[in-house]
C-alpha positions as CSV (number, residue, x, y, z in Angstrom):
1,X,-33.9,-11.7,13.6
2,X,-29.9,-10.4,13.8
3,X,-28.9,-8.3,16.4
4,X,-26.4,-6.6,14.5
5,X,-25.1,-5.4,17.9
6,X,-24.2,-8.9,19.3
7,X,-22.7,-9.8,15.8
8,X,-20.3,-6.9,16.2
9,X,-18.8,-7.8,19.4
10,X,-18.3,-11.8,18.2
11,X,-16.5,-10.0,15.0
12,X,-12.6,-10.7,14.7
13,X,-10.5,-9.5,11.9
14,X,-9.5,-12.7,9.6
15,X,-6.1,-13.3,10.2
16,X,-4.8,-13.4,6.3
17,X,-5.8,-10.0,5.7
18,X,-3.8,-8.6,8.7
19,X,-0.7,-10.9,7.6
20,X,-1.1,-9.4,3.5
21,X,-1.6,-5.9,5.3
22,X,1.5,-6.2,6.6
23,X,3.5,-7.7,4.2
24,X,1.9,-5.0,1.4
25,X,2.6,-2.0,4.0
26,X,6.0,-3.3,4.5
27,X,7.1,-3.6,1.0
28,X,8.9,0.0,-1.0
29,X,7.1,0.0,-3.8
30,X,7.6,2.4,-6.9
31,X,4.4,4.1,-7.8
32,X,4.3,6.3,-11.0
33,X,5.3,10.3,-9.3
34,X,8.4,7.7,-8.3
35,X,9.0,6.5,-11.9
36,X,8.5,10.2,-13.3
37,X,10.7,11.6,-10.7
38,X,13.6,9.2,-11.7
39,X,13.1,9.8,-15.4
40,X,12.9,13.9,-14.7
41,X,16.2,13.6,-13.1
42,X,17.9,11.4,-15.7
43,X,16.9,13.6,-18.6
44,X,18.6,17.0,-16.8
45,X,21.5,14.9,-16.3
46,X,22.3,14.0,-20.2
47,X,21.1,17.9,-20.9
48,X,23.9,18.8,-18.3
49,X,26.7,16.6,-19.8
């Protein structure tokens, strides 16, 4: 049988996903709010001119 409990302790995080964390974490990316945001503000700008 497993003993889930020794499993546990022999667990280590696999190294790739740690080094994609990071590099994803690490990155500005533009979600949609972002893209919406930008648009909002360009509209009010030709409406102003």
């Amino acid at each position: 049988m497993i003993n889930f409990e020794e499993e546990l302790k022999k667990f280590r995080p696999s190294l790739e996903v740690e080094d994609a964390e990071e590099s994803i974490y690490s990155q500005d990316l533009t979600d949609m709010a972002d893209l919406l945001v930008r648009m909002l503000q360009e509209v009010q700008e030709t409406e102003e001119q």
